[in-house]
C-alpha positions in Angstrom: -18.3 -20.3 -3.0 -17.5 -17.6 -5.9 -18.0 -14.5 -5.3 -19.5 -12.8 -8.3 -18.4 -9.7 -10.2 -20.8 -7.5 -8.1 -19.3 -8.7 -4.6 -15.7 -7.5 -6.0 -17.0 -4.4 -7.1 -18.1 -3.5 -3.8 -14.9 -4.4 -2.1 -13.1 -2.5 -4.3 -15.7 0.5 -3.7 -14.9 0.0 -0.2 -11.2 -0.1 0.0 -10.9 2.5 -2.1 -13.5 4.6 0.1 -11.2 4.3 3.1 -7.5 4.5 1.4 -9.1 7.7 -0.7 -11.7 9.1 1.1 -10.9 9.3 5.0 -11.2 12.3 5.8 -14.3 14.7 6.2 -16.0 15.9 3.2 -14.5 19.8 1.9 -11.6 20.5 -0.6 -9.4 18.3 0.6 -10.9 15.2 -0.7 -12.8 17.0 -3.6 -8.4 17.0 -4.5 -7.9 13.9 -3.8 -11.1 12.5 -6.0 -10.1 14.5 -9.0 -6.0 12.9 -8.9 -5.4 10.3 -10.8 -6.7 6.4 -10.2 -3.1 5.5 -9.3 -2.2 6.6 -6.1 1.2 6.4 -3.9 1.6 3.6 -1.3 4.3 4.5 1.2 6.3 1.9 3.5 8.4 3.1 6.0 12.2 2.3 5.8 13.3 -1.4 7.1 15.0 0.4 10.3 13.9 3.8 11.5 16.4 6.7 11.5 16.5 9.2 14.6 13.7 11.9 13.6 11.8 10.0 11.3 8.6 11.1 13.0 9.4 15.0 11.3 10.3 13.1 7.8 7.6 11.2 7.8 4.8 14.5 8.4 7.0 16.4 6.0 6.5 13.4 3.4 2.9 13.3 3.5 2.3 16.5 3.6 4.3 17.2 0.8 1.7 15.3 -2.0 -0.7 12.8 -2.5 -0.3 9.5 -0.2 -2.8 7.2 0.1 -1.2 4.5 2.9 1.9 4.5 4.6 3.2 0.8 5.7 5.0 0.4 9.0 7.2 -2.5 8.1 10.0 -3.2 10.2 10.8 -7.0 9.9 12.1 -9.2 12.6 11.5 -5.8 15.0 10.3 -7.1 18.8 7.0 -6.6 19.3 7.5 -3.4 21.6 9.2 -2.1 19.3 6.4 -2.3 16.6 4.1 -0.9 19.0 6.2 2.1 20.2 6.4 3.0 16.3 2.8 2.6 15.8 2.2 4.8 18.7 4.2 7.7 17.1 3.6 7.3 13.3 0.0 6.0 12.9 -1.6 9.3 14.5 0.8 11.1 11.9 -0.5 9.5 9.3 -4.0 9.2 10.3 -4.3 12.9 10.8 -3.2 13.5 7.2 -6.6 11.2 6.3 -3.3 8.4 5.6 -4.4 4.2 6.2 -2.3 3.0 8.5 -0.9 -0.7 7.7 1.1 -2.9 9.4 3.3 -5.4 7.9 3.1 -9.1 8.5 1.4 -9.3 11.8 -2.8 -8.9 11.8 -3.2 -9.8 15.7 -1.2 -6.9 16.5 -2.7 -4.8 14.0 -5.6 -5.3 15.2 -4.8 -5.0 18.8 -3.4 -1.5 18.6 -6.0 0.3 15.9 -4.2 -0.2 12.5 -6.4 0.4 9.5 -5.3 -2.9 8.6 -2.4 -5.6 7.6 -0.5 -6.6 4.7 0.6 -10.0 4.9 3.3 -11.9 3.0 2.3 -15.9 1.6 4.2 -17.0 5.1 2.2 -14.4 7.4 0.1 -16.9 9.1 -3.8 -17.2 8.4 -5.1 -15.4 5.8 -8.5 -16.2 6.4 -8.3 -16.0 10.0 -6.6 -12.3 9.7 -9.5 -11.4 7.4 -12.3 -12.5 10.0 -9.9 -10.6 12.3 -9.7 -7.2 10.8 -13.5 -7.0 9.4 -14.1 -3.3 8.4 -10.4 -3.0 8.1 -7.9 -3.7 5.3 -6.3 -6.6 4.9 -3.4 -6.8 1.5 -2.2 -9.7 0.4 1.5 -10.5 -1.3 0.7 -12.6 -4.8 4.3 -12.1 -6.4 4.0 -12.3 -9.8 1.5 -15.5 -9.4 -2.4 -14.9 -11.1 -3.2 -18.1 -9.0 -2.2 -16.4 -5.7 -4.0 -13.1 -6.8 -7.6 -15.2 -7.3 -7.2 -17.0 -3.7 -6.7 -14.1 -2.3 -9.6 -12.2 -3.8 -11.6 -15.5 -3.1 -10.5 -15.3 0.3 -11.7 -11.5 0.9 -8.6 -9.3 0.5 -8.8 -5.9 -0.2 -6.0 -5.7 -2.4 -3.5 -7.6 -3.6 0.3 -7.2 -4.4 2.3 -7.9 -7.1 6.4 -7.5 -7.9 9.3 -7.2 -8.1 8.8 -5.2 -11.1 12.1 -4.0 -11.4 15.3 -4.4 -9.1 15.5 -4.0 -5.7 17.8 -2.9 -2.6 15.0 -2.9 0.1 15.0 -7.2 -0.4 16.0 -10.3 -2.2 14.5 -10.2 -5.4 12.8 -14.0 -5.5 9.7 -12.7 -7.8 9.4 -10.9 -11.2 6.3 -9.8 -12.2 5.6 -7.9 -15.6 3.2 -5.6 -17.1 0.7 -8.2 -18.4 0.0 -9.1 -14.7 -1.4 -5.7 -14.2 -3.2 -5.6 -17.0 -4.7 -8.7 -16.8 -5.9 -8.1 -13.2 -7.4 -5.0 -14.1 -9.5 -6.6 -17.1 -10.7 -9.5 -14.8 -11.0 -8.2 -11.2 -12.3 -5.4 -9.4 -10.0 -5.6 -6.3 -7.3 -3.3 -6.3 -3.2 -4.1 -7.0 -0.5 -2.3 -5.6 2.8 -3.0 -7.5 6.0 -3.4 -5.5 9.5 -3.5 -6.1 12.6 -1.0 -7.5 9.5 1.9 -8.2 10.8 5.1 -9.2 9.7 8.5 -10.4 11.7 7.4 -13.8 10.5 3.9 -14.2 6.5 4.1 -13.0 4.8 5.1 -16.1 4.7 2.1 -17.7 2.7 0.7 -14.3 0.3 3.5 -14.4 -0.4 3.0 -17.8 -1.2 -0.6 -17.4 -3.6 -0.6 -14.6 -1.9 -0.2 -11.0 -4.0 1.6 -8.4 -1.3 1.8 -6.1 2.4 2.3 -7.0 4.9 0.9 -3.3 7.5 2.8 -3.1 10.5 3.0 -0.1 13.5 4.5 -1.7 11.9 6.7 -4.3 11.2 8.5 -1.3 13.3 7.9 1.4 16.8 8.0 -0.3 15.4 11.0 -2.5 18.4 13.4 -2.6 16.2 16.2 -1.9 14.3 14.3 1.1 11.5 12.7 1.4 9.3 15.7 0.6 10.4 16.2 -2.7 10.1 12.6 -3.4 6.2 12.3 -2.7 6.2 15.5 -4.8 8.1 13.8 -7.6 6.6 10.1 -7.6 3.3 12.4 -7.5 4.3 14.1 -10.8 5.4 11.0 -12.5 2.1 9.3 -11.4 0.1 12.4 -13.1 2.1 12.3 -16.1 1.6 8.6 -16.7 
């Protein structure tokens, strides 16, 4: 059955409720509400450096963050869970969703906010019965067809890139501006853009109709530190 324009609307009211508004009411979300639509979408690095707990706090404290991503691909399962352990009370103390990458049992099993999941990540339908209540983002590359199953299907957002090169993984998908401002003219789920995002390159995303801009080296590999990289993907997003 299509859903109708209303249904999406009230998604979208709802996934933005709990990646913008977690925390109690007071002057720390009167901040957040008055920032701009477009918000930063972290993802940890592909391998975890000794320490990263301290980055990571220093990070989101240092701006605006709506989600942090724990994505370590092809990590054991223990492994996954001993980082969740750490980071996702970091993060969920700074009133920061907590998503795991490609796996929505154990996202599920161990409290995540929710899952992002790749085209190959198993049962998308299945993983959105699964995490009910919670988030569930989809991948959609630079495909509009993807996008629509995946809103059809119930996903809270949906994911589209590369939109410029990349170091963090093979580049197999460009997507352009058009994309984003098609979505945002036709749907009321959210998109987080993905791929080679930068404090000097992200205007154009903002301007087009992102909500969320991905970002793992713009941060991480700042030459300041992560810190000042929130603060300057923060600026660039405000500027936009």
């Amino acid at each position: 059955m299509v859903r109708g324009k209303a249904a999406y609307r009230a998604r979208r009211r709802s996934v933005q409720d709990m990646l913008r508004c977690q925390g109690d009411s007071g002057a720390g979300l009167t901040h957040k509400l008055a920032m701009s639509d477009c918000r930063l979408y972290l993802i940890t690095p592909p391998s975890l450096p000794p320490g990263f707990a301290k980055s990571l706090a220093q990070a989101l404290d240092a701006g605006d963050v709506a989600c942090l991503q724990l994505r370590l691909k092809d990590a054991p399962t223990d492994v996954v869970a001993r980082a969740v352990e750490e980071l996702m009370p970091i993060a969920q103390a700074r009133d920061v969703a907590f998503i795991l990458n490609d796996d929505a049992h154990t996202a599920a099993r161990l409290g995540c906010d929710g899952a992002h999941l790749g085209q190959g990540d198993g049962d998308h339908a299945g993983a959105r019965m699964l995490l009910d209540g919670k988030i569930l983002g989809i991948t959609c590359h630079a495909s509009r067809h993807l996008a629509m199953n995946a809103g059809e299907m119930g996903a809270d957002y949906v994911a589209f890139g590369a939109f410029f090169p990349t170091a963090t993984k093979e580049t197999q998908h460009v997507a352009d501006l058009e994309l984003l401002a098609w979505w945002r003219e036709v749907m009321e789920i959210p998109s987080v853009a993905i791929g080679g995002i930068t404090a000097g390159n992200c205007a154009p995303l903002v301007q087009a109709g992102a909500d969320f801009l991905a970002v793992v080296g713009a941060v991480w590999s700042h030459p300041e530190g992560a810190a000042a990289g929130v603060r300057a993907m923060n600026r660039a997003i405000a500027a936009a």
